[in-house]
C-alpha positions as a Markdown table, in Angstrom:
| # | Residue | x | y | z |
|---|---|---|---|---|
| 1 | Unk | 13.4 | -120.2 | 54.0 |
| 2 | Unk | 10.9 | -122.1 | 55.9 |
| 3 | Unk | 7.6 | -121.7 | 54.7 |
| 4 | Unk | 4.7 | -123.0 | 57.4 |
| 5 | Unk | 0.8 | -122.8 | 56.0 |
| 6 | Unk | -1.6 | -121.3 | 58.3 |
| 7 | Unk | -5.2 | -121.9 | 58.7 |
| 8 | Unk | -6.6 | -118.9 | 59.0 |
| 9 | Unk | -6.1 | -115.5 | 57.1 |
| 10 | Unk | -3.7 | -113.5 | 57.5 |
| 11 | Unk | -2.0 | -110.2 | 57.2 |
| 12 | Unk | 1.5 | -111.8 | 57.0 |
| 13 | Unk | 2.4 | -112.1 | 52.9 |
| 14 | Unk | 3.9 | -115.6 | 53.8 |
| 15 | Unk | 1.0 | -117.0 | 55.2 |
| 16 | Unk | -1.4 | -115.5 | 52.2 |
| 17 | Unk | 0.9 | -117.1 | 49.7 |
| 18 | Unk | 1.1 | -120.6 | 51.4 |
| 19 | Unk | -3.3 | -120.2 | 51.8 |
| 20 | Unk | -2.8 | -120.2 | 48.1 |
| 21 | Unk | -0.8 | -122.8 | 47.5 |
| 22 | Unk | -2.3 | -125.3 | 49.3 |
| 23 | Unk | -5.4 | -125.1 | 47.2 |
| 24 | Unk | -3.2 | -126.3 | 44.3 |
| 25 | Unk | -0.4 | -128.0 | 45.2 |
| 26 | Unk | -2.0 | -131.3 | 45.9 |
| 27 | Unk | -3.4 | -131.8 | 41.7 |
| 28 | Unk | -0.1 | -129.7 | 40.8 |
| 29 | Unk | 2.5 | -132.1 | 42.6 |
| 30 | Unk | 0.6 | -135.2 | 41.5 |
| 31 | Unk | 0.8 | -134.6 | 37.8 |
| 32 | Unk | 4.1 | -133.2 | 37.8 |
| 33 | Unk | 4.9 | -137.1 | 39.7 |
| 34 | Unk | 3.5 | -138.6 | 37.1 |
| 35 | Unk | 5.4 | -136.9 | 34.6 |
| 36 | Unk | 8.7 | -137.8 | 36.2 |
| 37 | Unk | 8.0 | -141.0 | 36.4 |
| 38 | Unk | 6.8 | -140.9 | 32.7 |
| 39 | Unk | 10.4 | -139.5 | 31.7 |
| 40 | Unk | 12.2 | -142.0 | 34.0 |
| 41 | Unk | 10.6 | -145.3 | 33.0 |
| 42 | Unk | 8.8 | -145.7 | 36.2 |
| 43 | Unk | 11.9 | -145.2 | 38.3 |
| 44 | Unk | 11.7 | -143.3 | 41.7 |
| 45 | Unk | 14.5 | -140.5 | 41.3 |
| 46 | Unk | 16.0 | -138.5 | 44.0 |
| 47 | Unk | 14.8 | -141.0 | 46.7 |
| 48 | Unk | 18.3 | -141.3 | 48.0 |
| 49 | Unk | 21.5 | -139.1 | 47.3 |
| 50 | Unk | 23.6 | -140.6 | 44.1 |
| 51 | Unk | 27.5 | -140.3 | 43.4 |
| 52 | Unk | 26.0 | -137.0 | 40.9 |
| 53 | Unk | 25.0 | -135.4 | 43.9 |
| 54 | Unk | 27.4 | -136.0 | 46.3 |
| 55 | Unk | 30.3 | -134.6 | 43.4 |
| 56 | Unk | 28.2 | -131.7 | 43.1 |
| 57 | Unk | 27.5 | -131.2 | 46.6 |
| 58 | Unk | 32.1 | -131.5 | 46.8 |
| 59 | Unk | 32.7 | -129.3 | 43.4 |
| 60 | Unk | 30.2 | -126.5 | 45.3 |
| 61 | Unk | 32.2 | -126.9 | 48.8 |
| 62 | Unk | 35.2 | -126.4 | 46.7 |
| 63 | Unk | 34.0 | -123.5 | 45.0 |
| 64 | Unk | 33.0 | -121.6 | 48.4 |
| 65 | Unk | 36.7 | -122.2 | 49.6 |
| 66 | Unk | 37.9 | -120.4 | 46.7 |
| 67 | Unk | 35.0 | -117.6 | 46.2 |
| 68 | Unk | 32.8 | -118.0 | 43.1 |
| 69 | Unk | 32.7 | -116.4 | 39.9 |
| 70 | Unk | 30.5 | -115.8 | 37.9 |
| 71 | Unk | 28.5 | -113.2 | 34.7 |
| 72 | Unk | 26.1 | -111.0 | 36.4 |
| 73 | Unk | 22.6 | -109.9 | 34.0 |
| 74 | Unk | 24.6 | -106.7 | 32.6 |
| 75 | Unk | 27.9 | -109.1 | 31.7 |
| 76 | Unk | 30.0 | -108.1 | 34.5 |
| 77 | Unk | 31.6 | -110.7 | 36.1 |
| 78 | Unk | 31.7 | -111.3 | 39.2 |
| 79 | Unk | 33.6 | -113.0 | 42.0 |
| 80 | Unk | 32.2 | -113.5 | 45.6 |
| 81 | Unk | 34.8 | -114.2 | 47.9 |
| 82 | Unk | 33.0 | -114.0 | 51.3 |
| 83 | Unk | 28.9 | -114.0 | 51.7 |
| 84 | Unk | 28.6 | -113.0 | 55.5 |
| 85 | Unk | 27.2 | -109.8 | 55.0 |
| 86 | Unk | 25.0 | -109.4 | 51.9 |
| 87 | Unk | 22.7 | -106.5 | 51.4 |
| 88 | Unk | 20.0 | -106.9 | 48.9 |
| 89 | Unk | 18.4 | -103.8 | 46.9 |
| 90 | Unk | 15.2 | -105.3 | 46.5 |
| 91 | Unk | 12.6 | -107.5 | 48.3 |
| 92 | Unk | 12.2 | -109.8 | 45.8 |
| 93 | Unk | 16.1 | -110.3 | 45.5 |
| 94 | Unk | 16.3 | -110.0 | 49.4 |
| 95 | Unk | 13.2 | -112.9 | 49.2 |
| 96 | Unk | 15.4 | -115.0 | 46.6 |
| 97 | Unk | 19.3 | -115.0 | 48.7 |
| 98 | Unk | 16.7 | -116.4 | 51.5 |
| 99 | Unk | 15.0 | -118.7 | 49.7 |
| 100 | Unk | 18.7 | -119.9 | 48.6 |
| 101 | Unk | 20.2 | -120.6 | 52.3 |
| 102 | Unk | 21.8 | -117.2 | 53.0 |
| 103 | Unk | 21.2 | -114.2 | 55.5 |
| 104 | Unk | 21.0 | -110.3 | 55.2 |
| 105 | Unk | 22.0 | -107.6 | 57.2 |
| 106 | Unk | 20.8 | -105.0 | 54.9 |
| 107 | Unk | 17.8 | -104.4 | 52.4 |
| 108 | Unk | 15.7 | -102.5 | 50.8 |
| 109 | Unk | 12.3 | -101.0 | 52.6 |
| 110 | Unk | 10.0 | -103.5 | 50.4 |
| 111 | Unk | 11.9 | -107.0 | 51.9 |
| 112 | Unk | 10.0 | -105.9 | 54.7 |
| 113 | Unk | 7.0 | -104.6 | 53.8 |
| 114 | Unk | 6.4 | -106.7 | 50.8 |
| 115 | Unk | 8.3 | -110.1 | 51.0 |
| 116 | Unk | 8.4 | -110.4 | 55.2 |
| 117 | Unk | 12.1 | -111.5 | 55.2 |
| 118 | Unk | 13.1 | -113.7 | 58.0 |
| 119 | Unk | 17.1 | -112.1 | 58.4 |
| 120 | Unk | 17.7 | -109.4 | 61.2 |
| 121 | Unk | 18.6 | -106.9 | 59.2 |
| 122 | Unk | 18.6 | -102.4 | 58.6 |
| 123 | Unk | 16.4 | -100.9 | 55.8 |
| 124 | Unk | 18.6 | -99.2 | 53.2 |
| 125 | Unk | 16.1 | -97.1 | 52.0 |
| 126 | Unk | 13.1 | -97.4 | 49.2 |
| 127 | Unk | 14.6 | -99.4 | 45.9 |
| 128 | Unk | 14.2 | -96.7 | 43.7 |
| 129 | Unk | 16.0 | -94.9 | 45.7 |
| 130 | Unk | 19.0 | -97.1 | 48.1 |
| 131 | Unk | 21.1 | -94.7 | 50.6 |
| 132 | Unk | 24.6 | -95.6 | 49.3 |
| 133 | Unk | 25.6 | -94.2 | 52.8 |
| 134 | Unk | 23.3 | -97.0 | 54.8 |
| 135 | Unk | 24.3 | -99.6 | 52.8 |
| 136 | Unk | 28.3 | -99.0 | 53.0 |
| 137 | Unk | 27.8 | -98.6 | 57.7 |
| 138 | Unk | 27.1 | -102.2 | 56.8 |
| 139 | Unk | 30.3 | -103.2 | 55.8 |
| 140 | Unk | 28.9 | -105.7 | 53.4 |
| 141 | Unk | 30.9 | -108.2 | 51.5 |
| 142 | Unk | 28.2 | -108.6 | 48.7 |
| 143 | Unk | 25.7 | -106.5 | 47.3 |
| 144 | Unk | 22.6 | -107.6 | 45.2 |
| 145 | Unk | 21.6 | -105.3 | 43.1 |
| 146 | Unk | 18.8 | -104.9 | 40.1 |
| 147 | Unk | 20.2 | -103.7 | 36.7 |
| 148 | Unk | 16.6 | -102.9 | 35.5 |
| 149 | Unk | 16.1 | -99.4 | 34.7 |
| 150 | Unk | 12.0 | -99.6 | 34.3 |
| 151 | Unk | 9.5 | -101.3 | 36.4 |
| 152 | Unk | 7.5 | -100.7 | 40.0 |
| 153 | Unk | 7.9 | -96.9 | 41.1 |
| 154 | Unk | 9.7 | -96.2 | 37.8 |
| 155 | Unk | 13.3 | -94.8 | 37.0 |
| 156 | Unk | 15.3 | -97.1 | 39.7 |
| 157 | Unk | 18.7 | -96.4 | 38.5 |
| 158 | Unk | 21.0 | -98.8 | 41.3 |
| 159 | Unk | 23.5 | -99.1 | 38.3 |
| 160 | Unk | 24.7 | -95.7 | 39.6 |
| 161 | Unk | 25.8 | -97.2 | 42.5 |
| 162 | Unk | 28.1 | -99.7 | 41.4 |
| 163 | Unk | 31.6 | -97.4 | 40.9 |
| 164 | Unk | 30.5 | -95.7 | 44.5 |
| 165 | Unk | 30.1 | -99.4 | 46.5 |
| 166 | Unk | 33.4 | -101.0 | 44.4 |
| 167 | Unk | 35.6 | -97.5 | 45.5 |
| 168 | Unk | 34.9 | -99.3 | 49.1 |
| 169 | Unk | 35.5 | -102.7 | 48.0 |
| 170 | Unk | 32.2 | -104.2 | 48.1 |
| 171 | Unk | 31.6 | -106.8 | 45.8 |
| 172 | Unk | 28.7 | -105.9 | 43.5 |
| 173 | Unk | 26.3 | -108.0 | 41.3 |
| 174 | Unk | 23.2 | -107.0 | 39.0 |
| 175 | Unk | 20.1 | -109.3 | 38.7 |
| 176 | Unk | 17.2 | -108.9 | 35.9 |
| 177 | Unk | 14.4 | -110.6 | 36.8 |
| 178 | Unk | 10.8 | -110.8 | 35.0 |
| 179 | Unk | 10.2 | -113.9 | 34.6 |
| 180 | Unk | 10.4 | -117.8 | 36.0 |
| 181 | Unk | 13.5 | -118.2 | 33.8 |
| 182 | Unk | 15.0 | -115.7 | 35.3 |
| 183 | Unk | 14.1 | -116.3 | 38.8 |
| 184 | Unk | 15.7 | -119.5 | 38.4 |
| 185 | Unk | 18.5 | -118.6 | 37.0 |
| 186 | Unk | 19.1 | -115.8 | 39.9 |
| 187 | Unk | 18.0 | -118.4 | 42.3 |
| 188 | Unk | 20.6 | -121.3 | 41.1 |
| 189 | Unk | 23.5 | -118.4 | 41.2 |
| 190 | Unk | 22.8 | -117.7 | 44.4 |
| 191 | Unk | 22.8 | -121.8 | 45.4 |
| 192 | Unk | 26.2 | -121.3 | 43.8 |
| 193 | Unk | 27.8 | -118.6 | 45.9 |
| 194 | Unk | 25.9 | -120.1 | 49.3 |
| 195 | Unk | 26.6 | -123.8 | 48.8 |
| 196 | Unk | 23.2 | -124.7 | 49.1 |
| 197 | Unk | 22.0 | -127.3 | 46.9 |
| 198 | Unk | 19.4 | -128.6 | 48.4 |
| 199 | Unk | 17.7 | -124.9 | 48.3 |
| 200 | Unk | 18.0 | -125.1 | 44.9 |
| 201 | Unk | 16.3 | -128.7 | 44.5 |
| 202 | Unk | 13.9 | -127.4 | 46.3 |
| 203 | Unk | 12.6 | -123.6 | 45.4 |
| 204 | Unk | 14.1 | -124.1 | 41.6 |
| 205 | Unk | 14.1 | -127.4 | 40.0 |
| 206 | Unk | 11.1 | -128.6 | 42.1 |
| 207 | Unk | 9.0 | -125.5 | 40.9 |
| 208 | Unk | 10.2 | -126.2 | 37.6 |
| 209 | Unk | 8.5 | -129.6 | 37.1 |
| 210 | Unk | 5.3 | -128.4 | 38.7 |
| 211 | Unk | 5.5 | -125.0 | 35.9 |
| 212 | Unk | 6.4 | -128.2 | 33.4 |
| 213 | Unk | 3.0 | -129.9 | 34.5 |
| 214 | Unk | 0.8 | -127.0 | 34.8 |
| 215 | Unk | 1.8 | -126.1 | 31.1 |
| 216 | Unk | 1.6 | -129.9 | 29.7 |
| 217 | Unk | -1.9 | -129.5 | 30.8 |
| 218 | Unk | -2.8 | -126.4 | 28.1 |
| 219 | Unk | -1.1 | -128.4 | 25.2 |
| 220 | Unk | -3.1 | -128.3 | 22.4 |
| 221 | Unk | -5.7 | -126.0 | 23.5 |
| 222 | Unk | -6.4 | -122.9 | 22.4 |
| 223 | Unk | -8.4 | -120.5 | 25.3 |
| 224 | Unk | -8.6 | -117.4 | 23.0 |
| 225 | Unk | -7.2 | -113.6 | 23.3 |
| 226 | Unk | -6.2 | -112.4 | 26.2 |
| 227 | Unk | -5.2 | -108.7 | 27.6 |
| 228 | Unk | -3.8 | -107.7 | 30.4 |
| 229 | Unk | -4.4 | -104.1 | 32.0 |
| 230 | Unk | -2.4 | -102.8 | 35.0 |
| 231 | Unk | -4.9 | -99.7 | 36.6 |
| 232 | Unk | -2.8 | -97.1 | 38.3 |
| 233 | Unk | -3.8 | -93.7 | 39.9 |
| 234 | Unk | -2.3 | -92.0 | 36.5 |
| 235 | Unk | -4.5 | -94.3 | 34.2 |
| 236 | Unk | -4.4 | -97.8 | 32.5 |
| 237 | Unk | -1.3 | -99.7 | 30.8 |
| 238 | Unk | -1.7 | -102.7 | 28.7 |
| 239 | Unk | 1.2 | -105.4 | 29.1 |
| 240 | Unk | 2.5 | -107.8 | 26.3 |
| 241 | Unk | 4.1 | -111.3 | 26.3 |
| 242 | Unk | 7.5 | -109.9 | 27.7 |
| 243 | Unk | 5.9 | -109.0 | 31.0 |
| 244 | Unk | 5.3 | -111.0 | 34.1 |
| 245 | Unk | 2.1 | -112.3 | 33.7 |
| 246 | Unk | 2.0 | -111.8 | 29.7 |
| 247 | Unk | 4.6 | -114.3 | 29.3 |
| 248 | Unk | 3.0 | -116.4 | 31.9 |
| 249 | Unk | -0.2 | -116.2 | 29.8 |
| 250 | Unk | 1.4 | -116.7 | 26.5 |
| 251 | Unk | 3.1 | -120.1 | 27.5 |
| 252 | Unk | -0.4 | -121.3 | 28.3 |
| 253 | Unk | -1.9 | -120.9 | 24.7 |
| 254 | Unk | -3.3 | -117.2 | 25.0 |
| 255 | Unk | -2.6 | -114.8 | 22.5 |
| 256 | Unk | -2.2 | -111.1 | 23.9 |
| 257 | Unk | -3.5 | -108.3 | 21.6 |
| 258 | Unk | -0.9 | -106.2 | 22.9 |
| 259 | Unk | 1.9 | -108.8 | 20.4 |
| 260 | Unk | -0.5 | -108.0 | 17.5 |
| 261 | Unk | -1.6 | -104.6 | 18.0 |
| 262 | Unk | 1.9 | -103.2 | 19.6 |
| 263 | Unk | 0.0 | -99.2 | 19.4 |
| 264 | Unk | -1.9 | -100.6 | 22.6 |
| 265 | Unk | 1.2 | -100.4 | 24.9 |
| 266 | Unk | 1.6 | -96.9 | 24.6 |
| 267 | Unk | -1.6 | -95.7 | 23.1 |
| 268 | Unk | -4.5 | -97.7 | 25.2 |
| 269 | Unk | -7.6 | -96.7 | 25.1 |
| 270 | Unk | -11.2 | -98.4 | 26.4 |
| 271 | Unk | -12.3 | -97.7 | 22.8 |
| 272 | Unk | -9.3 | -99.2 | 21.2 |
| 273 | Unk | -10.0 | -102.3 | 23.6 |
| 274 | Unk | -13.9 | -102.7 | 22.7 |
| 275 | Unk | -12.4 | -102.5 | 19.2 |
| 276 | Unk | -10.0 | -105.3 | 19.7 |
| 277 | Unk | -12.3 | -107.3 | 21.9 |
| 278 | Unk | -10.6 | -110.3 | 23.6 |
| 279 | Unk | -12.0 | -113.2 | 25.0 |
| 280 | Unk | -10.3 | -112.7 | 28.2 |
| 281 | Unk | -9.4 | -109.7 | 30.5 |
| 282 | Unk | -6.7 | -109.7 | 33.2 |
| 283 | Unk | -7.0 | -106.8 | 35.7 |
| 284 | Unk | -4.0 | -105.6 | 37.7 |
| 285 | Unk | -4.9 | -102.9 | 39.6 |
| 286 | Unk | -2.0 | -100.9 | 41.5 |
| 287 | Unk | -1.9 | -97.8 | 44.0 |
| 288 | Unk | -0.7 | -96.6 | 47.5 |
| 289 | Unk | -4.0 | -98.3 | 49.0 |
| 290 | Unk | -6.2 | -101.3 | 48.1 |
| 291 | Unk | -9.1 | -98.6 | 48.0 |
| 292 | Unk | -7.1 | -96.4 | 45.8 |
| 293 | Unk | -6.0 | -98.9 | 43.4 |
| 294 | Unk | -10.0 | -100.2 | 43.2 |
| 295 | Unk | -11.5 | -96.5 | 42.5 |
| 296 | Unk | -8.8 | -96.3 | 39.7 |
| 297 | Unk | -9.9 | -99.7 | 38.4 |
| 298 | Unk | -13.6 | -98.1 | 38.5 |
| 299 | Unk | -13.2 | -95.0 | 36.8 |
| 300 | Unk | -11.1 | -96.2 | 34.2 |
| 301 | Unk | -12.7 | -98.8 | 33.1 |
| 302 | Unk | -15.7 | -100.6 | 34.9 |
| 303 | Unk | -17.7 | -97.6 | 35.3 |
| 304 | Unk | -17.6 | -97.0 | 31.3 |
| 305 | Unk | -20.8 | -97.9 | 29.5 |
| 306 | Unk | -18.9 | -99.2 | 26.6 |
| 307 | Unk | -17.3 | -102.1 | 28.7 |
| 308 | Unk | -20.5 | -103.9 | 29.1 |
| 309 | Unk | -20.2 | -104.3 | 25.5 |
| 310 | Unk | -17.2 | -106.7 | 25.7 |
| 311 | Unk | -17.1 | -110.3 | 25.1 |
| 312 | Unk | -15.0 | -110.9 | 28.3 |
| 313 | Unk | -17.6 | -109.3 | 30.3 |
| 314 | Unk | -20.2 | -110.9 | 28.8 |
| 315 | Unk | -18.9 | -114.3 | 29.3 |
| 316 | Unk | -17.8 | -113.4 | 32.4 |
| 317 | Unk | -14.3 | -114.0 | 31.8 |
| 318 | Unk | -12.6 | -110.8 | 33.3 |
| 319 | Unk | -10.5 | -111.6 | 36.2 |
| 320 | Unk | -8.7 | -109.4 | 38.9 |
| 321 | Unk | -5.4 | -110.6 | 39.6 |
| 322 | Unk | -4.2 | -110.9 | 42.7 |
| 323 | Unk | -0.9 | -108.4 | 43.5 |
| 324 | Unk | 0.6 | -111.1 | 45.9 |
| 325 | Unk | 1.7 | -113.5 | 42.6 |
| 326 | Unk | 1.3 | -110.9 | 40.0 |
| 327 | Unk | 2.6 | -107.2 | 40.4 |
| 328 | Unk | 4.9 | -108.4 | 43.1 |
| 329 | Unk | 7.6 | -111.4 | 42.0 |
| 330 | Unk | 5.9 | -114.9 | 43.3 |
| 331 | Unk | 9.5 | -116.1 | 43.9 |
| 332 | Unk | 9.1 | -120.1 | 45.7 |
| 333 | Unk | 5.3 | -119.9 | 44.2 |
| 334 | Unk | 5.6 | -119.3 | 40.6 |
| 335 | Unk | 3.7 | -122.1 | 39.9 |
| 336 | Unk | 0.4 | -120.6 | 42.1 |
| 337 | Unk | 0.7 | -118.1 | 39.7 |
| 338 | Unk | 0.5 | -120.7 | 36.5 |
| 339 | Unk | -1.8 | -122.9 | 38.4 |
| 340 | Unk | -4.7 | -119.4 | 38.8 |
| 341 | Unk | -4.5 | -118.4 | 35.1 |
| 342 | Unk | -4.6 | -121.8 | 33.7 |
| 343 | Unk | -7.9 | -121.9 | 35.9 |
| 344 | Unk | -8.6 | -118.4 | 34.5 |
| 345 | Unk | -8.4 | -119.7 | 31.0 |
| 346 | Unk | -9.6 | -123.2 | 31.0 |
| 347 | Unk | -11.9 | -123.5 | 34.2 |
């Protein structure tokens, strides 16, 4: 999916996300060069296409002749014989079979709203809740779906659909996505079934070295505790290392009180944070409006006289994270995401 920066702000999620990352590409891209160059004695690699690449680039034309098979995230496997009409059941999947060469004609309302998708194609209703109906009009030949049971809006159960789309013959797959690992794995299958390996060099293994770089640079340091507090109309959850941005956080040296104090995740409490106290406090706030999700932030934490007691707000080390690259899935800028808390934590 073509990508093009913009100079000027923007309502259009695209454009936000490339304002971001071309405040850190530049220092980003330059170490992870040097690195390569480190690993590779100094030699320029991937300057020109090798015999490797051109017997890949044969094996994957072979495998789109004879449909590709492979083991979906709930060990179904899976074999996609035709990929002309995919349907996606959520943006950030929708977002991803883009980013890997291929078109929709269906999705879920977020590709829309949220991830701006680029294909001409009908809504299939809200992802915790796909219209079975709407998506089998489309006649697809492959549908992406999400085998995660928790997350964003709660309770999505597309599971259910699987023995309702394969009664029509639809080829189905299930994706579980959380973190960069994942997305790349998702992303490399997808490269697979499309034939597009240049996609993959260049939304996957490029991001990769960049992630490599940005994490080479925390080595050895040691920024503290860290917590991480998603702010919702309904009150305040505390993530751990096995979330989006926890695990981002804890491959850059931070330790998350939530890993040593596992009560916190489903008993939090601002008086149970003063008493843990970290160094550093990651704010997600989340509701139907920016406004909302701010008040909610406010009254559940900032407006509290105890949180002036805090050594992250003393220091001045709480930061507000922004939804774009951290409630939503970052996708092609994973390592904007990296890049903002390793200036969070070391800056």
């Amino acid at each position: 999916m073509n990508r093009v920066p913009s100079g000027a702000p923007s309502n259009n999620r695209k454009e936000r996300l490339n304002l971001i990352a071309t405040k850190t590409k530049t220092k980003v891209c330059a170490l992870a060069c040097t690195l390569v160059l480190m690993a590779s004695g100094g030699a320029l690699a991937g300057c020109s296409i090798g015999s490797g690449d051109k017997a890949n680039e044969q094996q994957s034309a072979t495998a789109q002749k004879a449909g590709y098979t492979f083991t979906d995230d709930l060990g179904n496997q899976v074999t996609v014989s035709s990929h002309e009409r995919v349907v996606a059941g959520m943006g950030s999947f929708a977002d991803i079979w883009e980013l890997a060469g291929g078109t929709l004609v269906g999705a879920s309302d977020d590709a829309f709203a949220d991830y701006d998708i680029d294909s001409k194609a009908e809504k299939v209703g809200d992802f915790s809740s796909l219209n079975a109906e709407s998506i089998i009009a489309l006649e697809p030949d492959f549908v992406i779906l999400t085998g995660n049971s928790t997350g964003r809006g709660g309770g999505v159960a597309q599971t259910d659909l699987k023995d309702t789309l394969q009664a029509f013959g639809i080829t189905v797959a299930y994706f579980n996505v959380t973190v960069f690992e994942d997305y790349l794995r998702m992303l490399k299958t997808c490269t697979e079934i499309t034939g597009d390996s240049a996609a993959y060099k260049e939304n996957g293994e490029k991001l990769a070295q960049e992630i490599d770089a940005i994490k080479k640079k925390a080595q050895g340091k040691d920024p503290g505790s860290a917590a991480v507090l998603t702010t919702y109309s309904g009150g305040t959850r505390m993530q751990s290392s096995s979330s989006q941005t926890g695990a981002m956080l804890a491959e850059l040296g931070a330790e998350n009180i939530a890993d040593t104090n596992k009560s916190l995740l489903s008993d939090y409490s601002l008086e149970s944070l003063v008493k843990a106290d970290p160094d550093f406090i990651f704010l997600l706030p989340m509701g139907n409006t920016e406004e909302a999700a701010k008040k909610a932030l406010e009254d559940q934490t900032t407006s509290n006289p105890a949180w002036q007691d805090l050594t992250a707000v003393k220091k001045g080390h709480v930061v507000t994270l922004d939804p774009e690259l951290f409630l939503y899935k970052p996708n092609d800028h994973w390592a904007d995401a990296y890049e903002k808390l390793y200036e969070a934590l070391y800056k």
